[in-house]
C-alpha positions as CSV (number, residue, x, y, z in Angstrom):
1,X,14.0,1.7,6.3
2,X,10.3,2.3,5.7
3,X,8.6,-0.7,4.6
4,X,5.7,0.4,2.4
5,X,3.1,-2.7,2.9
6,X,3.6,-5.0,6.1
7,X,0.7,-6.7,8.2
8,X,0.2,-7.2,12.0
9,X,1.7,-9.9,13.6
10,X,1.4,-11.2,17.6
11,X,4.5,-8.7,18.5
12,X,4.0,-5.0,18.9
13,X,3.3,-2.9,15.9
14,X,6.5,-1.2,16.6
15,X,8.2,-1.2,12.8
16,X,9.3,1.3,10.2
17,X,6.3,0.5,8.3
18,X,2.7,0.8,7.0
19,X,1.1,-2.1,9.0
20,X,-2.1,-2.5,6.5
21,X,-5.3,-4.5,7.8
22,X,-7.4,-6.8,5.7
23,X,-11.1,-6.4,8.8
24,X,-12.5,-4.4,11.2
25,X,-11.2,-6.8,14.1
26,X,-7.6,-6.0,13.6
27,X,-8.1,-2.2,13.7
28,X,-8.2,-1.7,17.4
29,X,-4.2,-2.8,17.2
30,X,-3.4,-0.2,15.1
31,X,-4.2,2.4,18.1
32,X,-1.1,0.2,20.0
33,X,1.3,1.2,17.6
34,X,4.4,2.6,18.0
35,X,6.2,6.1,16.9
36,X,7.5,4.9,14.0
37,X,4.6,2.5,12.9
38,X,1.9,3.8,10.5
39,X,-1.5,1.7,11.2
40,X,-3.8,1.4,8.2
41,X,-7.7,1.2,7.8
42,X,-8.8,-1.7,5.6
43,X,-11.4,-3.7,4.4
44,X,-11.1,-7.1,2.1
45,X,-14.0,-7.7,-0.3
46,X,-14.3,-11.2,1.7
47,X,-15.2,-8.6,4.4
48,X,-17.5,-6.0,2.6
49,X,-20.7,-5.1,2.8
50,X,-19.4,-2.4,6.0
51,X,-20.9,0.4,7.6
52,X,-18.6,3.1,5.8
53,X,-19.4,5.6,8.6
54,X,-17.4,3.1,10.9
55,X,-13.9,3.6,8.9
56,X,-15.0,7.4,8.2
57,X,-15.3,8.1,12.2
58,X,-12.3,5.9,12.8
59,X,-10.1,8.1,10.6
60,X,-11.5,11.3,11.6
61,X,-10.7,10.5,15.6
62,X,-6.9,9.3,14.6
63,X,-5.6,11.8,12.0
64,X,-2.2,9.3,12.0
65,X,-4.4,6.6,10.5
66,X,-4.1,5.9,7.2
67,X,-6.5,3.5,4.6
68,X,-5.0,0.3,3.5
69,X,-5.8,-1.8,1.9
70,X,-8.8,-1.7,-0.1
71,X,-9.6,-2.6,-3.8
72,X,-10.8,-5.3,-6.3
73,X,-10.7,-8.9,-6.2
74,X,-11.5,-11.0,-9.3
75,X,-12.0,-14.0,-6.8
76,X,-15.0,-12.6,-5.1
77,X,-18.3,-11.7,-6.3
78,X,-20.2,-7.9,-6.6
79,X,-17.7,-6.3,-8.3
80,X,-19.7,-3.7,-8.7
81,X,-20.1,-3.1,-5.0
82,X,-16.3,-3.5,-4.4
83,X,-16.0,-0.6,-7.1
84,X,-18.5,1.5,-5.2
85,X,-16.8,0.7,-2.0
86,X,-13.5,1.9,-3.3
87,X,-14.3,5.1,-4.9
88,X,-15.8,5.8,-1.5
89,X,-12.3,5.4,-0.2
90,X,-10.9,7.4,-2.3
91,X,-13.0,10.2,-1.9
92,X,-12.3,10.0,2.5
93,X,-8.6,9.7,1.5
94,X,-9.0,12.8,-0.6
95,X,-11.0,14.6,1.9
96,X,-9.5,13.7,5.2
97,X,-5.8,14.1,3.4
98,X,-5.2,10.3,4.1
99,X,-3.2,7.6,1.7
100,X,-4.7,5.1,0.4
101,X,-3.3,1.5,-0.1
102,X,-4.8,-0.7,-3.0
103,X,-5.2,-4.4,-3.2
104,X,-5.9,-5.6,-6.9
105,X,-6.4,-8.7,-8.3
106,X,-6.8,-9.3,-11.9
107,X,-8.9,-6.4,-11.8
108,X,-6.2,-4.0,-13.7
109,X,-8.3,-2.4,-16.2
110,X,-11.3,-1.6,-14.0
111,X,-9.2,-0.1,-11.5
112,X,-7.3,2.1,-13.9
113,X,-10.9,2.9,-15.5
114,X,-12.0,4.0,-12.1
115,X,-8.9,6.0,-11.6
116,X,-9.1,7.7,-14.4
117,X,-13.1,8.7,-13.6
118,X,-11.5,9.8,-10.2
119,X,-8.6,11.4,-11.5
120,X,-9.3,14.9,-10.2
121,X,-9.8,13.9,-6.8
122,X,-7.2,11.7,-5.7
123,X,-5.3,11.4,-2.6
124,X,-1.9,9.7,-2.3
125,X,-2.1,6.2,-3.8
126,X,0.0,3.3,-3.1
127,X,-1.0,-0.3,-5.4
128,X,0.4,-2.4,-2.9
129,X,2.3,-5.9,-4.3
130,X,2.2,-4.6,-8.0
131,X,2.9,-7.1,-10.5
132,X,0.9,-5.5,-13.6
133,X,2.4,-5.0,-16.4
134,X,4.8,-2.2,-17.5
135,X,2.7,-0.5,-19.8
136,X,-0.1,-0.9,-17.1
137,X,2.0,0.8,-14.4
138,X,3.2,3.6,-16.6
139,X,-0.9,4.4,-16.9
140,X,-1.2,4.3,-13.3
141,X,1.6,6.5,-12.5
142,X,-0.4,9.2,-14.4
143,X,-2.7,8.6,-11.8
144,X,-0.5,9.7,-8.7
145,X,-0.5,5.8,-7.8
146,X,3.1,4.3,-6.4
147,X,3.2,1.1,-7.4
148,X,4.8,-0.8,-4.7
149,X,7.0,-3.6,-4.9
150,X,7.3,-6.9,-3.0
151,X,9.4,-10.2,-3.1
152,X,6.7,-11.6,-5.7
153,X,8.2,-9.2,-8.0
154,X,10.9,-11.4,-8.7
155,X,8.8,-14.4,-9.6
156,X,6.3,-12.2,-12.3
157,X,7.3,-10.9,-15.5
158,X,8.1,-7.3,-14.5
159,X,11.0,-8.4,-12.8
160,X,12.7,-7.9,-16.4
161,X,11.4,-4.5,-16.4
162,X,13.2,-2.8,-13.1
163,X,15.4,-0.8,-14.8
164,X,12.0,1.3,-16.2
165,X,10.2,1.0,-12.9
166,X,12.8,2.5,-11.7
167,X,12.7,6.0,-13.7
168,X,9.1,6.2,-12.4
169,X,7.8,6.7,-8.6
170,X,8.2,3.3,-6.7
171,X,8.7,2.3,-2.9
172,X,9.3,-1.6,-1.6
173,X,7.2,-3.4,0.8
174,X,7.4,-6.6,2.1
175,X,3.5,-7.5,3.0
176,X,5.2,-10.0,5.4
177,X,2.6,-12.2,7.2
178,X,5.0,-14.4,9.3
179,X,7.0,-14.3,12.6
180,X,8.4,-11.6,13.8
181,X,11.6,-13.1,14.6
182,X,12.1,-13.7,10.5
183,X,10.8,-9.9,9.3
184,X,14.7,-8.4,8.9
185,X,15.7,-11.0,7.4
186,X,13.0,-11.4,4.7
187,X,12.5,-7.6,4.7
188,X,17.1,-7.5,4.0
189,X,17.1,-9.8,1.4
190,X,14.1,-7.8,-0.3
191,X,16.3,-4.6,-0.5
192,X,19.4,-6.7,-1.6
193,X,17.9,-8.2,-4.1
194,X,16.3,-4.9,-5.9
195,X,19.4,-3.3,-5.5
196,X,21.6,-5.3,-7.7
197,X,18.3,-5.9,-10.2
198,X,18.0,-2.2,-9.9
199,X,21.5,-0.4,-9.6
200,X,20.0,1.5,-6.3
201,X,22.4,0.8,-3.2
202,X,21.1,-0.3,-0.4
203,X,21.7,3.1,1.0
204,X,19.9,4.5,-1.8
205,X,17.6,2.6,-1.3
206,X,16.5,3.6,2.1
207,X,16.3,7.0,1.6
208,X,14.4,7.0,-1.2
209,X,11.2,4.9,0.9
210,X,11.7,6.9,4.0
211,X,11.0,9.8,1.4
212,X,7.9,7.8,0.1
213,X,6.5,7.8,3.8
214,X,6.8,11.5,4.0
215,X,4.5,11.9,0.8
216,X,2.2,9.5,2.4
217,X,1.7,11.2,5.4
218,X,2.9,15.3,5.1
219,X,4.4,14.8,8.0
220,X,8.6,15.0,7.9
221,X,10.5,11.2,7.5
222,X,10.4,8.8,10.6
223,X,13.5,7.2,10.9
């Protein structure tokens, strides 16, 4: 099953999934990966200023390269220069025909306001580890974003909303972190537990992300 937001780890990038990156030093793995691996482009604001040329040229030399994450951060400062940074993502994305993954953090309203002043322009948008709220997601939908879901869903207040989420576009990550020895397991008890929240089957389930990835990258489902 396609796992929509995962991040490298010592192994092999070698799983179903979109392995995001956070700085430029982890990029050079994501040119390791293997078949069924998705490697994604991205930059923290912890990380920013960057030379954007250096993520442009990256992209354009690897069409199977994707841009995740990038965003807005609350925590750090310059917000204004994380916004700029962004909408420059999201105009490559749109121009190189690449998905892009969004980190936000308690930054909601200026990234649906920027969205919205993008909103002719957009490529395919994933808003990775989505906890917003409902009436924030349904706004976002409108803006071709996915919101995609994570284990911290469970511990936030949309957790009482799945059965909505669910009559809108949605995929399920697991922005795992850890060893690689414990990624089934952690990604297994993800789908289980959105399954009986949500009334999917597991089954279901699957083939409903694997048919996320092929939006993400026009190219026909890995499996």
């Amino acid at each position: 099953m396609f796992d929509a937001h995962r991040h490298l780890s010592l192994a092999f990038p070698k799983e179903n999934a979109l392995y995001a990156t956070s700085k430029k030093s982890e990029w050079p793995r994501l040119l390791e990966s293997g078949d069924k691996a998705m490697g994604g482009i991205g930059i923290l604001p912890p990380e920013l200023p960057i030379d954007v040329s250096d993520i442009y040229d990256l992209l354009r030399a690897h069409p199977e390269l994707q841009i995740a994450e990038v965003g807005l951060d609350r925590r750090y400062p310059d917000t204004d220069g994380q916004a700029l940074f962004l909408r420059t993502m999201l105009h490559i994305g749109f121009e190189l025909g690449r998905s892009v993954s969004l980190h936000c953090v308690r930054e909601d309203g200026l990234l649906l306001s920027l969205l919205g002043s993008e909103a002719k322009y957009l490529p395919p948008l994933l808003w990775h580890g989505c906890t917003a709220s409902l009436e924030t997601v349904t706004q976002a939908v409108r803006y071709t974003v996915i919101p995609s879901y994570g284990p911290s869903l469970y511990t936030s207040r949309l957790a009482q909303e799945i059965k909505h989420l669910i009559r809108m576009p949605f995929v399920l990550e697991t922005d795992f972190t850890g060893q690689e020895q414990d990624y089934t397991t952690t990604f297994s008890r993800h789908i289980a537990a959105f399954s009986r929240h949500s009334g999917y089957s597991e089954e279901q389930l699957e083939t409903h992300n694997n048919e996320i990835r092929a939006i993400l990258t026009h190219n026909q489902t890995s499996r």
